[in-house]
Biotite code that builds the C-alpha atoms (Angstrom):
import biotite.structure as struc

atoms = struc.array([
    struc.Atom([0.000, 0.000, 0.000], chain_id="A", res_id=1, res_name="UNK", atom_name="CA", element="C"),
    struc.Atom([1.154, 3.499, -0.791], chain_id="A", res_id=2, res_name="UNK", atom_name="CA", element="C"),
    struc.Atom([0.456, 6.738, 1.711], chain_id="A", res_id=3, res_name="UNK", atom_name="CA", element="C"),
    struc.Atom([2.172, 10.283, 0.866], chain_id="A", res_id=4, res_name="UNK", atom_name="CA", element="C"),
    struc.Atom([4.145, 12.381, 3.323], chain_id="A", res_id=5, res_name="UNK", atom_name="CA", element="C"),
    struc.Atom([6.247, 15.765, 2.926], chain_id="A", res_id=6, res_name="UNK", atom_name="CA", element="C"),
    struc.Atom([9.730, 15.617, 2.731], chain_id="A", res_id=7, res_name="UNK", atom_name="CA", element="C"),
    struc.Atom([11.627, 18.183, 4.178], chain_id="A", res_id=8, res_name="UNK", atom_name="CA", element="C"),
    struc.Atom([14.185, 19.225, 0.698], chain_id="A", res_id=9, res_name="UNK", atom_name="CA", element="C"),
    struc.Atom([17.401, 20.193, 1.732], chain_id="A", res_id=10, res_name="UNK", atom_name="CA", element="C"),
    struc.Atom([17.990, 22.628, -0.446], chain_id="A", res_id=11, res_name="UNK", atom_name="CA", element="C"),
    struc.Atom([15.483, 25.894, -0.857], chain_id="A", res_id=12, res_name="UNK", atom_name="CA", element="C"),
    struc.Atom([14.342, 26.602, -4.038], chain_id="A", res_id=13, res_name="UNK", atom_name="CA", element="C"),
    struc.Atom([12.328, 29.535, -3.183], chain_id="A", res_id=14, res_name="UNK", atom_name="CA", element="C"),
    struc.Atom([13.123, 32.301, -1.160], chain_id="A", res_id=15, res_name="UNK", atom_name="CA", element="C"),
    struc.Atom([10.228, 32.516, 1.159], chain_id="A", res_id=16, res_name="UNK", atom_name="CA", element="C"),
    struc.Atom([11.655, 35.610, 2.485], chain_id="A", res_id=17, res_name="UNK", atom_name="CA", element="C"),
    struc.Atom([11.619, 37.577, -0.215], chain_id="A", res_id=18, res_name="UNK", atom_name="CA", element="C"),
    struc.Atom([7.892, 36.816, -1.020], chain_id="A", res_id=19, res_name="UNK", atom_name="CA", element="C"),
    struc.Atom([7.318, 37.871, 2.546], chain_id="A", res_id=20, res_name="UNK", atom_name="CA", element="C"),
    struc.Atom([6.328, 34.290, 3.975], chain_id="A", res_id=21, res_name="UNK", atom_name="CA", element="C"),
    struc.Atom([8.283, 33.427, 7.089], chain_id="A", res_id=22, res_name="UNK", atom_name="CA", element="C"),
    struc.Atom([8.644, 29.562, 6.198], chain_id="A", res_id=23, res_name="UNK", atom_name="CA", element="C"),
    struc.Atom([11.871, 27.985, 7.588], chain_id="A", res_id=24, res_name="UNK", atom_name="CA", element="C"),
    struc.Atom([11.609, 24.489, 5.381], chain_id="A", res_id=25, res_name="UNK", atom_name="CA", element="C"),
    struc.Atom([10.663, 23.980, 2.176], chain_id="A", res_id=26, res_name="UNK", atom_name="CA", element="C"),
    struc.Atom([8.938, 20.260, 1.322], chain_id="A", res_id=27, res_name="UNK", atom_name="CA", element="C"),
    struc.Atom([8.019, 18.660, -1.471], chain_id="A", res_id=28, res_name="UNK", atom_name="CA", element="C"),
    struc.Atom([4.990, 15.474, -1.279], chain_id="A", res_id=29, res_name="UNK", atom_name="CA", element="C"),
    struc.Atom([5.634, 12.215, -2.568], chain_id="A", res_id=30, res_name="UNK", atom_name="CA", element="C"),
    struc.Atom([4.244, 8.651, -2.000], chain_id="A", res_id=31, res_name="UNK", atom_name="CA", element="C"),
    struc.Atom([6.364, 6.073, -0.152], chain_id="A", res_id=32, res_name="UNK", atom_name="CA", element="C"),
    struc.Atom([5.205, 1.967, -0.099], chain_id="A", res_id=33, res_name="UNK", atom_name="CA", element="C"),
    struc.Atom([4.669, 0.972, 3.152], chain_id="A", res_id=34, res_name="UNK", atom_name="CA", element="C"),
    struc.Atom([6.445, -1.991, 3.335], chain_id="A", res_id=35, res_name="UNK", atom_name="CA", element="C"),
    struc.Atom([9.814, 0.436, 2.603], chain_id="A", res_id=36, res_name="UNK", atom_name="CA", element="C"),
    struc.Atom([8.785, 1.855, 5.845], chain_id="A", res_id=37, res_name="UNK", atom_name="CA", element="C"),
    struc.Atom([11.578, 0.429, 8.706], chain_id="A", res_id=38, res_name="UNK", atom_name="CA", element="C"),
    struc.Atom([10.078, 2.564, 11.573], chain_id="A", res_id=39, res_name="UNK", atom_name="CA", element="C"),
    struc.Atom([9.410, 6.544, 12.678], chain_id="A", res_id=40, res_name="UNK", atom_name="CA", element="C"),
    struc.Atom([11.560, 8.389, 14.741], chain_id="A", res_id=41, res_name="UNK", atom_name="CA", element="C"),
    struc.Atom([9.719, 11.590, 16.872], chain_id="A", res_id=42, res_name="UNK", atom_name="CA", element="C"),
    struc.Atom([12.009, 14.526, 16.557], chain_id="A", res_id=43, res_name="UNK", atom_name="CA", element="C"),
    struc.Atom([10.310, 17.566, 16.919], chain_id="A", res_id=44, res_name="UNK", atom_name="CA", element="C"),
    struc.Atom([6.387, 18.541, 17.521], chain_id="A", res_id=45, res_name="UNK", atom_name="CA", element="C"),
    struc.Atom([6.178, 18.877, 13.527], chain_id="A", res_id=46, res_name="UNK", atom_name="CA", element="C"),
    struc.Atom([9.245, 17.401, 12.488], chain_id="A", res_id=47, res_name="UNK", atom_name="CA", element="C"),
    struc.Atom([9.903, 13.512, 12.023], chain_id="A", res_id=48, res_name="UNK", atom_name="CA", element="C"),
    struc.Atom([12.419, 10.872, 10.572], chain_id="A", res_id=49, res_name="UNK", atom_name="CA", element="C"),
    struc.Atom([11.090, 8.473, 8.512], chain_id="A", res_id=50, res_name="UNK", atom_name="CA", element="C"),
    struc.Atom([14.052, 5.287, 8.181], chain_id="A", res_id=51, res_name="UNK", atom_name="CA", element="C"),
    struc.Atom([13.216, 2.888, 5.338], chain_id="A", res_id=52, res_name="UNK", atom_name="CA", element="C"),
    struc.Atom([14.440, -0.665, 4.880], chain_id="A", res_id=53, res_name="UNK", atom_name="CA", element="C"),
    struc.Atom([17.568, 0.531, 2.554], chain_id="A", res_id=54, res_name="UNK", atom_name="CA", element="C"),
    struc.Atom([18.643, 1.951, 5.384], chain_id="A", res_id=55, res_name="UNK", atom_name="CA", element="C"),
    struc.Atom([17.781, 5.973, 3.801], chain_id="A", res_id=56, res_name="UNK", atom_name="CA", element="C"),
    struc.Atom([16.020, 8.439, 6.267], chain_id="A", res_id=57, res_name="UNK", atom_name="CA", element="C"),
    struc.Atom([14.220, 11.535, 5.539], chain_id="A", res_id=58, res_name="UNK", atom_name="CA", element="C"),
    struc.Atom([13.059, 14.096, 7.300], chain_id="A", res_id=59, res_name="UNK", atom_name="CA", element="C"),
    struc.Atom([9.549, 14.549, 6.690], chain_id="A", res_id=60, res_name="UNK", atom_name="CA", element="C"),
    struc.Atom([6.866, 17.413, 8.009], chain_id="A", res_id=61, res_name="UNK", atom_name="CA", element="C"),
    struc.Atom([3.293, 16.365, 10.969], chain_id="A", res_id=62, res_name="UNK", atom_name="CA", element="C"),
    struc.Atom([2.856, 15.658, 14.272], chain_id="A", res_id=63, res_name="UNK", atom_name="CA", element="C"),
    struc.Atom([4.222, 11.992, 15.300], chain_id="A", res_id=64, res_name="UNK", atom_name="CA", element="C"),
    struc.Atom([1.175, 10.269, 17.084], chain_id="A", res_id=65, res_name="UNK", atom_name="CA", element="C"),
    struc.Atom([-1.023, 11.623, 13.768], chain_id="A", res_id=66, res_name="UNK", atom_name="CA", element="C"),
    struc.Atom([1.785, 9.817, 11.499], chain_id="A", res_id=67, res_name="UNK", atom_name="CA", element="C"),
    struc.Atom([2.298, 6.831, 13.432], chain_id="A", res_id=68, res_name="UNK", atom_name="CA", element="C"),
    struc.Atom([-1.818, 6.306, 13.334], chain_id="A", res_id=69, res_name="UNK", atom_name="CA", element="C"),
    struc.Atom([-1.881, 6.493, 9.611], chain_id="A", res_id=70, res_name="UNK", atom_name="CA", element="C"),
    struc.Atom([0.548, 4.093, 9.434], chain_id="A", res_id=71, res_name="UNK", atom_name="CA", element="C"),
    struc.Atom([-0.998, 1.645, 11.709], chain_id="A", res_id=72, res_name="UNK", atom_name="CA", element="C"),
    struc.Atom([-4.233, 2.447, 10.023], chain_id="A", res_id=73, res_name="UNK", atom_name="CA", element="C"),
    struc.Atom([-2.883, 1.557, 6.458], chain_id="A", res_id=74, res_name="UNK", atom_name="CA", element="C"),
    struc.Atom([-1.201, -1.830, 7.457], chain_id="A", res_id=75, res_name="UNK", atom_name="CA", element="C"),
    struc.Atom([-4.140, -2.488, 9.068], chain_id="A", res_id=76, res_name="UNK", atom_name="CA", element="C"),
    struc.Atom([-5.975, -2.238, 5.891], chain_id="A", res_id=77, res_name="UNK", atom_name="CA", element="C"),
    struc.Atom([-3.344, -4.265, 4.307], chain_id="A", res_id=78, res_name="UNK", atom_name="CA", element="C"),
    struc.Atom([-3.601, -7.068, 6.512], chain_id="A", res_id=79, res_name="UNK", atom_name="CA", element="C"),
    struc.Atom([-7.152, -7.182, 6.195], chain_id="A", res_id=80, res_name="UNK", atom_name="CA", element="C"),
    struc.Atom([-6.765, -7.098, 2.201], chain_id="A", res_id=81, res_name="UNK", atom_name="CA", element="C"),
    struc.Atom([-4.546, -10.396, 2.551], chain_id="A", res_id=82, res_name="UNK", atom_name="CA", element="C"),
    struc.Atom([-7.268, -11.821, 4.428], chain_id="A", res_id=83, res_name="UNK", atom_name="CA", element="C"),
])
């Protein structure tokens, strides 16, 4: 099964700044397979790290106990499909 997430980029690509938004990351979306998914790490309120299988991390943007529900709620899902 597939969910998306935010990825914190670590690069900007727009200056926030200048268009007079005071944003301090910029993220792009992008869908992730949950069984790539090795386990979520809480770092910050709205900050996580998201560690899959290959042994890659990212840094990706919501509150941990919201993430780690959708999670549960989509394997759930799964496991019921395989039923």
């Amino acid at each position: 099964m597939w969910f998306e997430i935010e990825i914190m980029l670590r690069d900007r690509i727009v200056n926030w700044q200048e268009l007079g938004i005071d944003n301090n990351y910029d993220y792009a979306r992008r869908m992730v397979r949950l069984e790539d998914v090795y386990y979520l790490q809480e770092l910050t309120s709205d900050v996580q790290a998201l560690q899959f299988q290959d042994g890659t991390s990212v840094y990706i943007r919501g509150n941990y106990e919201e993430l780690r529900d959708k999670l549960l709620h989509i394997e759930r899902d799964a496991d019921d499909l395989d039923l």
